[in-house]
Biopython code that builds the backbone (N, CA, C, O; Angstrom):
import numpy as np
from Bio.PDB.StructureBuilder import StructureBuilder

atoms = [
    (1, "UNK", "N", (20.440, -6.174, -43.080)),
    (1, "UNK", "CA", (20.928, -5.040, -42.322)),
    (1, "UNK", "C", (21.318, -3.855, -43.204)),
    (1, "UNK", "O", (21.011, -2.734, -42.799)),
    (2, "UNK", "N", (21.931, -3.976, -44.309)),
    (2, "UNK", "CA", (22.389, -2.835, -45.153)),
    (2, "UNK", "C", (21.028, -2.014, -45.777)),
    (2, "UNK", "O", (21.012, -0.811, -46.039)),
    (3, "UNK", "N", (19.788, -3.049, -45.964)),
    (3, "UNK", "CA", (18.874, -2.126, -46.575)),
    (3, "UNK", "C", (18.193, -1.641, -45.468)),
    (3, "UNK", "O", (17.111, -1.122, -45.743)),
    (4, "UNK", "N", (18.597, -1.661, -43.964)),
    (4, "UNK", "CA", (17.974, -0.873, -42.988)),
    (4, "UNK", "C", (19.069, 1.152, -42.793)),
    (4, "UNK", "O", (18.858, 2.346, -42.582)),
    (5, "UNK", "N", (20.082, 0.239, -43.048)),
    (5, "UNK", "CA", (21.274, 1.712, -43.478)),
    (5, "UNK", "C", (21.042, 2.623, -44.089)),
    (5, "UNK", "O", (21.257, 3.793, -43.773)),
    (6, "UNK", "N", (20.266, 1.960, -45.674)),
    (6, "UNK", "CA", (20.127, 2.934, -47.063)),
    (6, "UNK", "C", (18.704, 3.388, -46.733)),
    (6, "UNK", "O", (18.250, 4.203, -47.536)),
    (7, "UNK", "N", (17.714, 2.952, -45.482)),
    (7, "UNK", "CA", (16.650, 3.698, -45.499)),
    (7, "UNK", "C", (16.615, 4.638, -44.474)),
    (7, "UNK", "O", (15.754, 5.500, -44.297)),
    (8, "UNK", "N", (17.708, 4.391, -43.743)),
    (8, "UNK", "CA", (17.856, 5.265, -42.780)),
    (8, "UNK", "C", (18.086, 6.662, -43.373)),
    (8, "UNK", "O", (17.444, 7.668, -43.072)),
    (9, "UNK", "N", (19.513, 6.550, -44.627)),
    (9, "UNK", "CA", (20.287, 7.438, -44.696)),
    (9, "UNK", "C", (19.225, 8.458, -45.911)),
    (9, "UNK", "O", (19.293, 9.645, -46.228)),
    (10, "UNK", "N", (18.307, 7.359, -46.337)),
    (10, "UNK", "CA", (17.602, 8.821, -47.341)),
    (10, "UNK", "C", (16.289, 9.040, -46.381)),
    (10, "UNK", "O", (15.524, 9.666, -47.114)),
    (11, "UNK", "N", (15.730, 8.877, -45.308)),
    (11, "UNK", "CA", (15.010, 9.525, -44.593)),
    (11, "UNK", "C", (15.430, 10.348, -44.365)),
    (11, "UNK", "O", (14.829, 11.417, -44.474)),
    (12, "UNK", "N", (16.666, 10.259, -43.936)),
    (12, "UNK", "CA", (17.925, 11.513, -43.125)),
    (12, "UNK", "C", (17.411, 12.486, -44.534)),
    (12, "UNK", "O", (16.501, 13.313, -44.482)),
    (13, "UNK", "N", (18.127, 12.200, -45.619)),
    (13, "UNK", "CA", (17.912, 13.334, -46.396)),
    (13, "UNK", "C", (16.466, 13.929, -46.764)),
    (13, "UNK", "O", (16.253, 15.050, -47.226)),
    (14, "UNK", "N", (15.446, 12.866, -46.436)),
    (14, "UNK", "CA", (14.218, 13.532, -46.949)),
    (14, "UNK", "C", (13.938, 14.463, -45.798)),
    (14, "UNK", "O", (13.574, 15.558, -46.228)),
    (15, "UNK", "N", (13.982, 14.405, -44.505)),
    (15, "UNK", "CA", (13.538, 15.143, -43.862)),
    (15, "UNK", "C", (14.709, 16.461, -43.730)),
    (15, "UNK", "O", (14.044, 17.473, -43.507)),
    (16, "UNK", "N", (15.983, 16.760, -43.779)),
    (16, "UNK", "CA", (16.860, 17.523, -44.352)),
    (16, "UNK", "C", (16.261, 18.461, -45.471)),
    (16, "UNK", "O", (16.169, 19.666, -45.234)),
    (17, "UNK", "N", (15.748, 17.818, -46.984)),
    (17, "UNK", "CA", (15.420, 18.399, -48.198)),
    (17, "UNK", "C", (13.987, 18.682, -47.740)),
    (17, "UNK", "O", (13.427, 19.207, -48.702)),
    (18, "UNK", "N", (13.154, 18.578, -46.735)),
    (18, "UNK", "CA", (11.837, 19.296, -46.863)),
    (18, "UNK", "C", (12.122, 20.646, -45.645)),
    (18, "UNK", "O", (11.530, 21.724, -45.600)),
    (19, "UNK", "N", (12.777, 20.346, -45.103)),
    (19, "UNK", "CA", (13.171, 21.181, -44.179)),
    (19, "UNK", "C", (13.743, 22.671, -44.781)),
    (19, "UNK", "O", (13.310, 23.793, -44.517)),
    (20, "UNK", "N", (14.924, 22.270, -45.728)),
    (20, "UNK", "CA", (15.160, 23.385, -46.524)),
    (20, "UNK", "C", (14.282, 23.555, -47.551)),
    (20, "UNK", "O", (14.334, 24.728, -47.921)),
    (21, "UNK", "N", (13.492, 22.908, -48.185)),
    (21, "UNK", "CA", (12.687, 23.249, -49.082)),
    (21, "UNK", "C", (11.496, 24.977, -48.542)),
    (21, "UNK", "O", (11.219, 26.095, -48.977)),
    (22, "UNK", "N", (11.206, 24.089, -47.382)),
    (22, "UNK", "CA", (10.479, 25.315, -46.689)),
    (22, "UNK", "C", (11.020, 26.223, -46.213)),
    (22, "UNK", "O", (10.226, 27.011, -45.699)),
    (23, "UNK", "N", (12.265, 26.559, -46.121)),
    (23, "UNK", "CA", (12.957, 27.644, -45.625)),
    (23, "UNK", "C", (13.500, 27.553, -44.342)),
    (23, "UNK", "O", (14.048, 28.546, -43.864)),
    (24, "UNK", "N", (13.421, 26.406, -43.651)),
    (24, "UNK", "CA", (13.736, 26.697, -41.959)),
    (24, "UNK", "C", (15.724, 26.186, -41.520)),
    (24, "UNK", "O", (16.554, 25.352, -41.882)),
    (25, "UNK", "N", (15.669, 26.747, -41.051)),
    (25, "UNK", "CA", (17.146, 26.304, -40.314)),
    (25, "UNK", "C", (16.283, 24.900, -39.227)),
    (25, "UNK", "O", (15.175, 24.401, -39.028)),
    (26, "UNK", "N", (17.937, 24.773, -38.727)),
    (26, "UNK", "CA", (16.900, 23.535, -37.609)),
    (26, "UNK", "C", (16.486, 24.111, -36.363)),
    (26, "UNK", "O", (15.586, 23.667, -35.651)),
    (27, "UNK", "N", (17.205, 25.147, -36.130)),
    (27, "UNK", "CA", (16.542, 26.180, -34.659)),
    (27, "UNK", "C", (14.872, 26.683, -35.079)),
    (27, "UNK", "O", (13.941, 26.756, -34.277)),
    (28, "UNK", "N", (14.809, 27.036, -36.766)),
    (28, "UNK", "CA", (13.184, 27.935, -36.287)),
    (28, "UNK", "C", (12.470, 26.297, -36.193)),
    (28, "UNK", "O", (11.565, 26.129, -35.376)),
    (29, "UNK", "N", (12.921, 25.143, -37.055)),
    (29, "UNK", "CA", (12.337, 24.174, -37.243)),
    (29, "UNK", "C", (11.752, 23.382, -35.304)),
    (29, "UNK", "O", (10.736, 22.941, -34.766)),
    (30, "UNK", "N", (13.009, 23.612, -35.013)),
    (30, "UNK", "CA", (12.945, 23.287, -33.388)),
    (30, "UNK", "C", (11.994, 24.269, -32.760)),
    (30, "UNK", "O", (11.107, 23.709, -32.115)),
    (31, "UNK", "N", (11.952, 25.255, -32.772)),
    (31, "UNK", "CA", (10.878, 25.922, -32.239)),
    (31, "UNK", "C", (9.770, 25.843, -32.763)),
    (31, "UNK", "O", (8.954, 25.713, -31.851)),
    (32, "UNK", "N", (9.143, 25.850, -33.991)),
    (32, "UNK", "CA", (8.182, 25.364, -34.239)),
    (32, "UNK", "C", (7.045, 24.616, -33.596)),
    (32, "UNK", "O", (5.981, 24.890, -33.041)),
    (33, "UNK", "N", (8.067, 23.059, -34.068)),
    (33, "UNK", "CA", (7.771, 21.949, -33.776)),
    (33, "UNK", "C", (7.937, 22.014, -31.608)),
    (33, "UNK", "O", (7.010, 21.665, -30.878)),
    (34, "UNK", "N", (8.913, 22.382, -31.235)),
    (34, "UNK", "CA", (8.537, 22.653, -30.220)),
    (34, "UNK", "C", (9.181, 20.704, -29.612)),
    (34, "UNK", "O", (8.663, 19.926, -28.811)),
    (35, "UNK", "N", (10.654, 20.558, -30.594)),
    (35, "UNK", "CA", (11.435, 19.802, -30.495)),
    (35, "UNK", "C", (12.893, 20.246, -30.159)),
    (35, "UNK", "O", (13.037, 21.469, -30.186)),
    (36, "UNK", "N", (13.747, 19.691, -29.920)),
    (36, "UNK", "CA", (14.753, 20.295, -29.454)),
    (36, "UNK", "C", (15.607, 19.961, -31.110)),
    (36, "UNK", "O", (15.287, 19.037, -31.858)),
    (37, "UNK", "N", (16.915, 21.148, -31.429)),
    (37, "UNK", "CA", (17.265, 21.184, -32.073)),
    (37, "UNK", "C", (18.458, 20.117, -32.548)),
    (37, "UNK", "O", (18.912, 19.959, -33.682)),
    (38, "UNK", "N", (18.875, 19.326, -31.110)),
    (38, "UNK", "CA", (19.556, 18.629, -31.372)),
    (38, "UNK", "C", (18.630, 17.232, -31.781)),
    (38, "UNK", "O", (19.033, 16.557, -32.728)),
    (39, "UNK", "N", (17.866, 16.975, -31.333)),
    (39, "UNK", "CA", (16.999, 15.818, -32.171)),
    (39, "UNK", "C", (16.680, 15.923, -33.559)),
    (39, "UNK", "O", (16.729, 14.910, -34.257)),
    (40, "UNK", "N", (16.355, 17.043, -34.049)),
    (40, "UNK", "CA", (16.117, 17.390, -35.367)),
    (40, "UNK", "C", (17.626, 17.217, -35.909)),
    (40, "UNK", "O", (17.710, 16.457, -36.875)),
    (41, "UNK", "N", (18.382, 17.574, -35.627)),
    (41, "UNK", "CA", (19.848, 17.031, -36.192)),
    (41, "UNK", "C", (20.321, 15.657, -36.082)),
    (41, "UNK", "O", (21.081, 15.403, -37.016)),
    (42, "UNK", "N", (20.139, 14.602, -35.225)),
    (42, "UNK", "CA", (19.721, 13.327, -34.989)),
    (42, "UNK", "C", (19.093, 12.382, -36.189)),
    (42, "UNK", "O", (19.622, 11.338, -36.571)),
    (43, "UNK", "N", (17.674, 13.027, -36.798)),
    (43, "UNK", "CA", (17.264, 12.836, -37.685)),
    (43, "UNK", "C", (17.791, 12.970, -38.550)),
    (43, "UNK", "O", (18.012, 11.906, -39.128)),
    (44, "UNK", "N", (18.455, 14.474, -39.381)),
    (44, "UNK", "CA", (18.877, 14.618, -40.534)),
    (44, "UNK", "C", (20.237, 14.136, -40.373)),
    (44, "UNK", "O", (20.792, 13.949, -41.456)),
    (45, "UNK", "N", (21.149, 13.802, -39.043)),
    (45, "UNK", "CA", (22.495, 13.338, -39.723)),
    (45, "UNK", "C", (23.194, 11.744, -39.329)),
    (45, "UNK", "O", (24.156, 11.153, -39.821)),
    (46, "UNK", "N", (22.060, 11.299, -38.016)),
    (46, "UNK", "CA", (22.346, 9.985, -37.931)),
    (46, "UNK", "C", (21.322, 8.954, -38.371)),
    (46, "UNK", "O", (21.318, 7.741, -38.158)),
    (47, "UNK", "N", (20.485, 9.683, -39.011)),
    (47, "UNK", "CA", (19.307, 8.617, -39.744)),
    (47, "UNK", "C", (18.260, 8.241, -38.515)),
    (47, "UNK", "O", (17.670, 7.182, -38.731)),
    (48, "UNK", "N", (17.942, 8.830, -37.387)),
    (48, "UNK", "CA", (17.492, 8.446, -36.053)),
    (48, "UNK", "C", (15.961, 8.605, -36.921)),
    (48, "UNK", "O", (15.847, 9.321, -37.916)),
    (49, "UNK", "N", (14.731, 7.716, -36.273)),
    (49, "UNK", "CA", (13.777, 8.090, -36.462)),
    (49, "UNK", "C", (12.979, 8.643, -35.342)),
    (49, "UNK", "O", (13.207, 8.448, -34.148)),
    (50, "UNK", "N", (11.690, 9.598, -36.021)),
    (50, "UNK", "CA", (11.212, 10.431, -35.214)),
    (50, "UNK", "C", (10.014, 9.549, -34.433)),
    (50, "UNK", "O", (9.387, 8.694, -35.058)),
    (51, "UNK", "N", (9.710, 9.868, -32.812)),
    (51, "UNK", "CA", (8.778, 9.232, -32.501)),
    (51, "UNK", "C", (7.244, 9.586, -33.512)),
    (51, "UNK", "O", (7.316, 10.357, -34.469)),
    (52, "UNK", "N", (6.112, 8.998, -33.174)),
    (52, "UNK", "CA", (5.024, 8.917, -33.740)),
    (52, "UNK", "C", (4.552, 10.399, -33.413)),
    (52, "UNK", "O", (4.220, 11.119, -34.354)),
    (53, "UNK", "N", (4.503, 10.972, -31.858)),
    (53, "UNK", "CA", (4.093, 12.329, -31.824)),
    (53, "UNK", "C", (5.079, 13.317, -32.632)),
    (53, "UNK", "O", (4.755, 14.433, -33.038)),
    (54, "UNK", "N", (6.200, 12.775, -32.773)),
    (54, "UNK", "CA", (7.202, 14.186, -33.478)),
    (54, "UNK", "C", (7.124, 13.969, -34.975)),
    (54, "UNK", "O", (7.603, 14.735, -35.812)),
    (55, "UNK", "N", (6.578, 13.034, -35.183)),
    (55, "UNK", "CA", (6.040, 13.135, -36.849)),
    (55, "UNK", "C", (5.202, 13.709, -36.811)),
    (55, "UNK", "O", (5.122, 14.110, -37.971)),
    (56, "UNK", "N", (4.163, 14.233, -36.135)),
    (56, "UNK", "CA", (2.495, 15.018, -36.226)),
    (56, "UNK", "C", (3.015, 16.408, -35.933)),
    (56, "UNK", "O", (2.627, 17.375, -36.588)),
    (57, "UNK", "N", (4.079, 16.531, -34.740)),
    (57, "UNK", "CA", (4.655, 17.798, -34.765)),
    (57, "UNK", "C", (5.043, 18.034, -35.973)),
    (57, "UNK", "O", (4.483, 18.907, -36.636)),
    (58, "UNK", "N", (6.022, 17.330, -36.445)),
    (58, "UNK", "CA", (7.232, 17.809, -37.497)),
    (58, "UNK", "C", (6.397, 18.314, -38.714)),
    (58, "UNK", "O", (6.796, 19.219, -39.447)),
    (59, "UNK", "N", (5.375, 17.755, -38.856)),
    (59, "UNK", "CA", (4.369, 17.776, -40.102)),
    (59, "UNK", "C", (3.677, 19.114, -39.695)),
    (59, "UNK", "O", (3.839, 20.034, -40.497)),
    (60, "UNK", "N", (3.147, 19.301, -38.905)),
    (60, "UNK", "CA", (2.367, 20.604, -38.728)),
    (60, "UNK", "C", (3.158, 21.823, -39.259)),
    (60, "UNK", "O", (2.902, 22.659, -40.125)),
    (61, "UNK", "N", (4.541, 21.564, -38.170)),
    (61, "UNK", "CA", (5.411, 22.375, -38.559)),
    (61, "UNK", "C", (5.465, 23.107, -39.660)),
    (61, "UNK", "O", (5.032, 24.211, -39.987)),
    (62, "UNK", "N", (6.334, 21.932, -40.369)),
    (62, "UNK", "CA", (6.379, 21.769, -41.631)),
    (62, "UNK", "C", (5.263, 22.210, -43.191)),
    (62, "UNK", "O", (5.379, 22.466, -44.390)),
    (63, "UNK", "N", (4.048, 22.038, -41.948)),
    (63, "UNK", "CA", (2.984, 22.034, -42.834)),
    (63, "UNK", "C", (2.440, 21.449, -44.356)),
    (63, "UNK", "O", (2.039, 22.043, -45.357)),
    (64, "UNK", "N", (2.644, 19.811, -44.000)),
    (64, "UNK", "CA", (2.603, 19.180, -44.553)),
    (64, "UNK", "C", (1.737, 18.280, -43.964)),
    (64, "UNK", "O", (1.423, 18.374, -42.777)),
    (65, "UNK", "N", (1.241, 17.235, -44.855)),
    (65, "UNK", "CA", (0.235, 16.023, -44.059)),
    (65, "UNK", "C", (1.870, 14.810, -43.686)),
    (65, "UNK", "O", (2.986, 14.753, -44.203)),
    (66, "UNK", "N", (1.385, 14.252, -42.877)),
    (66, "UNK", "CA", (2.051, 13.071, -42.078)),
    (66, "UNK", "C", (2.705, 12.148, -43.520)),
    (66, "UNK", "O", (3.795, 11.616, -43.734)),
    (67, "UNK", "N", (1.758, 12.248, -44.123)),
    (67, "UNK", "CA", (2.279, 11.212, -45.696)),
    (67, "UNK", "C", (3.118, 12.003, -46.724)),
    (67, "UNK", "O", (3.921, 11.648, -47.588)),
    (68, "UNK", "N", (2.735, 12.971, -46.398)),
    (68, "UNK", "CA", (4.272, 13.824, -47.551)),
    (68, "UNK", "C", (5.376, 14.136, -46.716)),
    (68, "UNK", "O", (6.439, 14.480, -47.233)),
    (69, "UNK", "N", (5.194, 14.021, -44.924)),
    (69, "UNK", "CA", (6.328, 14.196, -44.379)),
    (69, "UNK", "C", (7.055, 12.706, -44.218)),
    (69, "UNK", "O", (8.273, 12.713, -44.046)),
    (70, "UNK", "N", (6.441, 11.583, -44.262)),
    (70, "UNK", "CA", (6.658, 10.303, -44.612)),
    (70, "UNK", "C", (7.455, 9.851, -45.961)),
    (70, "UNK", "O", (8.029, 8.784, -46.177)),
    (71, "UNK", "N", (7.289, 11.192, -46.949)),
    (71, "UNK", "CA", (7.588, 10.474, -47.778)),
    (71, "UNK", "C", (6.355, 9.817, -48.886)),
    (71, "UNK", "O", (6.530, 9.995, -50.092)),
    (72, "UNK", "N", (5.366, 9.211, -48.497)),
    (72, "UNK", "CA", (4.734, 8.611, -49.097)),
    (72, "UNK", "C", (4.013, 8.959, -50.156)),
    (72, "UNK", "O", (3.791, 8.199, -51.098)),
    (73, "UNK", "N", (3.559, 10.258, -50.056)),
    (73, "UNK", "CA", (3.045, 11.598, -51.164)),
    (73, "UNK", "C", (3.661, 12.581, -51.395)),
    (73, "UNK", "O", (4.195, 13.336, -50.583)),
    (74, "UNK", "N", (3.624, 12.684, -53.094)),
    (74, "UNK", "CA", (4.525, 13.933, -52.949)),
    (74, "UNK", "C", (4.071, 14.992, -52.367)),
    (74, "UNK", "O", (2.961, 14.781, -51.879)),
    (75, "UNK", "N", (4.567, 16.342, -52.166)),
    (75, "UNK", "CA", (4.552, 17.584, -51.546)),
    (75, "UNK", "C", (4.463, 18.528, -52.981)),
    (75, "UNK", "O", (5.394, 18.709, -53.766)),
    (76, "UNK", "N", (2.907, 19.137, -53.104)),
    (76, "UNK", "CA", (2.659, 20.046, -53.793)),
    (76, "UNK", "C", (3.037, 21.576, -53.490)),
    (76, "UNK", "O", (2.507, 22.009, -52.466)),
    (77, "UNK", "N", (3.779, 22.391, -54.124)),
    (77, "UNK", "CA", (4.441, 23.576, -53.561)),
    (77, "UNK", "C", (4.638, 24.487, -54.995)),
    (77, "UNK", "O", (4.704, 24.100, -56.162)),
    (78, "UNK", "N", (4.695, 25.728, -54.469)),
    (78, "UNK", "CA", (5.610, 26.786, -55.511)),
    (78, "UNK", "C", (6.631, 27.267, -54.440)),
    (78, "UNK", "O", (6.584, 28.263, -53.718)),
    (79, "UNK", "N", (7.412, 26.446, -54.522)),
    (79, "UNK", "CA", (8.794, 26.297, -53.712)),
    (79, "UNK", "C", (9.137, 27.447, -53.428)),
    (79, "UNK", "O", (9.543, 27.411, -52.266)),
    (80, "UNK", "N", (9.232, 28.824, -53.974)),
    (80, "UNK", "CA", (9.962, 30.341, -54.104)),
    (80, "UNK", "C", (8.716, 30.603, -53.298)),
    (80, "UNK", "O", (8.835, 30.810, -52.090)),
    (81, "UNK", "N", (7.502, 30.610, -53.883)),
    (81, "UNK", "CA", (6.565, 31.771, -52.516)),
    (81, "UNK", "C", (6.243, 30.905, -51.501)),
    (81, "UNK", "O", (5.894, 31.506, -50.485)),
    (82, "UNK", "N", (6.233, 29.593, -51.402)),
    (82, "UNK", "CA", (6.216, 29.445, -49.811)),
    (82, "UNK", "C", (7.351, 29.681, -48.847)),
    (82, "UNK", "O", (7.239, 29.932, -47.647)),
    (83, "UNK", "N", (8.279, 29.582, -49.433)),
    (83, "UNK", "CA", (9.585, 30.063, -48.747)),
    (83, "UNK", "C", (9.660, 31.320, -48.506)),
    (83, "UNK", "O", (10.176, 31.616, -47.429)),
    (84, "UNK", "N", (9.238, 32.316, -49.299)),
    (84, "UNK", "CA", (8.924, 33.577, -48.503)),
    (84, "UNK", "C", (8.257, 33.522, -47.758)),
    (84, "UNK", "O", (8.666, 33.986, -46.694)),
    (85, "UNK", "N", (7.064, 33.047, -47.759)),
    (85, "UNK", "CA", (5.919, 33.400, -47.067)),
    (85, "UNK", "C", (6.404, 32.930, -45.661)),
    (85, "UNK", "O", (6.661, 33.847, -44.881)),
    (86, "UNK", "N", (6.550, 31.821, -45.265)),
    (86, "UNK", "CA", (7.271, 31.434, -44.402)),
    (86, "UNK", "C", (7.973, 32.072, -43.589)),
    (86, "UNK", "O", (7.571, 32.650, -42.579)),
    (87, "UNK", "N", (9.391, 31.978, -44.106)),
    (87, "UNK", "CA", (10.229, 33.343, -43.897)),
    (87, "UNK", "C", (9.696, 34.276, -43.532)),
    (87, "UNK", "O", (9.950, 34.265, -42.328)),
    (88, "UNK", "N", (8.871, 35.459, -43.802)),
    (88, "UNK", "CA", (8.121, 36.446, -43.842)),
    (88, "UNK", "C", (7.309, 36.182, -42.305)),
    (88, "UNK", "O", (7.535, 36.942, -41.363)),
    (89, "UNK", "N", (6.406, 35.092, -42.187)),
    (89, "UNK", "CA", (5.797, 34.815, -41.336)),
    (89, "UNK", "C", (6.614, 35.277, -40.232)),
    (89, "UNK", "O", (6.644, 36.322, -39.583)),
    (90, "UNK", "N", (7.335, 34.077, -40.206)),
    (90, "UNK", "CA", (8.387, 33.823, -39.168)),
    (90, "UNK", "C", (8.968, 35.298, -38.415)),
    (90, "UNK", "O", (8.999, 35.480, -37.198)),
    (91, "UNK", "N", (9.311, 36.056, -39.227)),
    (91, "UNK", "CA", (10.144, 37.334, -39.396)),
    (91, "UNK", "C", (8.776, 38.084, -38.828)),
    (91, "UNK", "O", (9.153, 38.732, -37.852)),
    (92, "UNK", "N", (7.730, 38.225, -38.968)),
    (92, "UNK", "CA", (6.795, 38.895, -38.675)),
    (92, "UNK", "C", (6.540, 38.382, -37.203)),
    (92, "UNK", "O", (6.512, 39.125, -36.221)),
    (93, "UNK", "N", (6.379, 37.171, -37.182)),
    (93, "UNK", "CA", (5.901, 36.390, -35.986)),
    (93, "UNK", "C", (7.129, 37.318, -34.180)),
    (93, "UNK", "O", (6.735, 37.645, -33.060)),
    (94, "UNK", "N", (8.127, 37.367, -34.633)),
    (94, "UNK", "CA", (9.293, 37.507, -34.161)),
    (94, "UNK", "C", (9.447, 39.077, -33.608)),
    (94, "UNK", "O", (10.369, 39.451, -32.883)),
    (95, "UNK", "N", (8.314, 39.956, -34.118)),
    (95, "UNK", "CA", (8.683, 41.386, -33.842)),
    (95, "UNK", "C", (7.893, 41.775, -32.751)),
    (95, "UNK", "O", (6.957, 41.028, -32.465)),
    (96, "UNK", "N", (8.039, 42.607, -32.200)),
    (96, "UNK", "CA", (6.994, 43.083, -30.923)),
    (96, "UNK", "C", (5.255, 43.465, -31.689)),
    (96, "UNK", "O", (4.776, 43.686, -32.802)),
    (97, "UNK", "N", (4.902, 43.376, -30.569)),
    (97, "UNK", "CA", (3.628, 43.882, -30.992)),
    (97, "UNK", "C", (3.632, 45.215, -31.546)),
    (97, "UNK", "O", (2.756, 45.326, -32.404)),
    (98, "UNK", "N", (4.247, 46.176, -31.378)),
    (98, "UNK", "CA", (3.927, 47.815, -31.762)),
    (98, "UNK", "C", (4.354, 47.393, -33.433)),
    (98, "UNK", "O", (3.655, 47.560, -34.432)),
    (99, "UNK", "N", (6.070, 46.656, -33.323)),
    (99, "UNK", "CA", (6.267, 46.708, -34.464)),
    (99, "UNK", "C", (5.380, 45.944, -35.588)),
    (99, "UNK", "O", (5.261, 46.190, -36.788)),
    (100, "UNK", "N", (4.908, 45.118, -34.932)),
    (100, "UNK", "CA", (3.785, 44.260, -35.721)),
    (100, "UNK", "C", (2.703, 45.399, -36.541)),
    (100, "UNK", "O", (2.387, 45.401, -37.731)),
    (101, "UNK", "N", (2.325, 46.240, -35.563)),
    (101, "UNK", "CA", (1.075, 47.008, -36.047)),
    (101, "UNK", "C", (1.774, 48.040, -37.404)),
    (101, "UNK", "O", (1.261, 48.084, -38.522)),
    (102, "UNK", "N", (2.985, 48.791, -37.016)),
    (102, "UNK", "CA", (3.825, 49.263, -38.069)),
    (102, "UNK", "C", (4.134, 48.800, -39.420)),
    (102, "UNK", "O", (4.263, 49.616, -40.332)),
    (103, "UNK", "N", (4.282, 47.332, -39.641)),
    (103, "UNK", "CA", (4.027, 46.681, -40.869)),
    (103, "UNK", "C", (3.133, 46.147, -41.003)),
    (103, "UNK", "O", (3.031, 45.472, -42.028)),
    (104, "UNK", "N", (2.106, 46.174, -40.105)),
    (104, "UNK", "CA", (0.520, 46.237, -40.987)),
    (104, "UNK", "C", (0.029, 47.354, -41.990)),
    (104, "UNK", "O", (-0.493, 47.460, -43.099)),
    (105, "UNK", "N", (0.570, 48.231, -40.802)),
    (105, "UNK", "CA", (0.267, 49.536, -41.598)),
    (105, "UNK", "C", (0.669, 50.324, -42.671)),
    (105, "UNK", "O", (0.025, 51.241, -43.181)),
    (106, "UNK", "N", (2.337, 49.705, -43.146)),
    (106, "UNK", "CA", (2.905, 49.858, -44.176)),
    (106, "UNK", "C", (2.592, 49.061, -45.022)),
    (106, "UNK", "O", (3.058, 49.498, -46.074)),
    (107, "UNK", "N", (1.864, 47.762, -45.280)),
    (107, "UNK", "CA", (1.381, 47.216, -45.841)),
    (107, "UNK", "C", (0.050, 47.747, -46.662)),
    (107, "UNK", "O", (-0.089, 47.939, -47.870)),
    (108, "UNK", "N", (-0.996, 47.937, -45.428)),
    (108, "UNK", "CA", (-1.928, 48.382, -45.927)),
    (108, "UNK", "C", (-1.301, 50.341, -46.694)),
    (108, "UNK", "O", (-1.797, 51.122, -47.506)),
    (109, "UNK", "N", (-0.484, 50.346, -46.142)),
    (109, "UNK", "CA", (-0.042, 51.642, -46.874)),
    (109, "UNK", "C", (-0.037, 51.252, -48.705)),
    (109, "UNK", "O", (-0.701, 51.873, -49.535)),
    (110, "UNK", "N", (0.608, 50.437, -48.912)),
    (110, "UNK", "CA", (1.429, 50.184, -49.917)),
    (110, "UNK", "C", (0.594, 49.543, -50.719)),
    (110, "UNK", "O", (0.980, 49.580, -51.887)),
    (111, "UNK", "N", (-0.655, 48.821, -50.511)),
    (111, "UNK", "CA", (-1.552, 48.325, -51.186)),
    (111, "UNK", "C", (-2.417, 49.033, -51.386)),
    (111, "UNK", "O", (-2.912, 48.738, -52.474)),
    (112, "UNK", "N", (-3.294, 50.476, -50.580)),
    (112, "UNK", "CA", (-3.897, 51.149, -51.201)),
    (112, "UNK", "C", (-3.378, 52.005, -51.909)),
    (112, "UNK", "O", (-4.115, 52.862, -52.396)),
    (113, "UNK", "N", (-1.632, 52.038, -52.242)),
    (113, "UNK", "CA", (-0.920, 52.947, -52.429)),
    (113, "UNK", "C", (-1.087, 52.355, -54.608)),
    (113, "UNK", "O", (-0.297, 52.623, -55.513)),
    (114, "UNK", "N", (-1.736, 51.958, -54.642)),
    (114, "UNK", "CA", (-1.628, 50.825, -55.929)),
    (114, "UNK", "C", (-2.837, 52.062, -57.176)),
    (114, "UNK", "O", (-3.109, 51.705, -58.322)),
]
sb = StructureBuilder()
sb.init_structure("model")
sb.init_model(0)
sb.init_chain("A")
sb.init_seg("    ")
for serial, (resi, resn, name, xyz) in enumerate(atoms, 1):
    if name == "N":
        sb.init_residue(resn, " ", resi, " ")
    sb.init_atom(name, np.array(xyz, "f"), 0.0, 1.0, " ", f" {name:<3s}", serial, name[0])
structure = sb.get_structure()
């Protein structure tokens, strides 16, 4: 029974440490995944495991394969620019359409601006 405890409690943290690794709180993580936020907290603080479909979610999410969100492989990353990028996404994803076209266009401003 105790070594069902100690695998509980570092799943809890692995899925916690990939979560912040990528930048997400558990709300964008919940929307994402398109899980509720209190289950994702479930996971990271009572060691709960995720059903079989919310591992394929959580992984997409996440954007990871099922085996590095498992745990089983490591997770290849440059930790600093996917976390922007992410972030960035997200932040982009989030604005209206007009404003969307506005930082396209400051973009493409700023790159032919080179």
């Amino acid at each position: 029974m105790p070594a069902k405890a100690k695998s509980k409690t570092s799943f809890a943290q692995h899925i916690t440490q990939l979560r912040k690794m990528k930048g997400f709180t558990q709300d964008e993580l919940a929307k994402l995944s398109k899980i509720s936020r209190r289950v994702i907290a479930h996971y990271e603080t009572l060691g709960r495991y995720p059903t079989a479909e919310n591992v394929v979610r959580l992984s997409r999410a996440l954007g990871v394969s099922v085996d590095q969100f498992l745990g089983r492989k490591p997770i290849k990353t440059d930790d600093n620019l996917n976390r922007k990028i992410i972030k960035n996404a997200k932040l982009f994803s989030d604005l209206s359409p007009k404003d969307q076209k506005e930082v396209a266009r400051y973009i493409e401003f700023l790159k032919n601006k080179k």
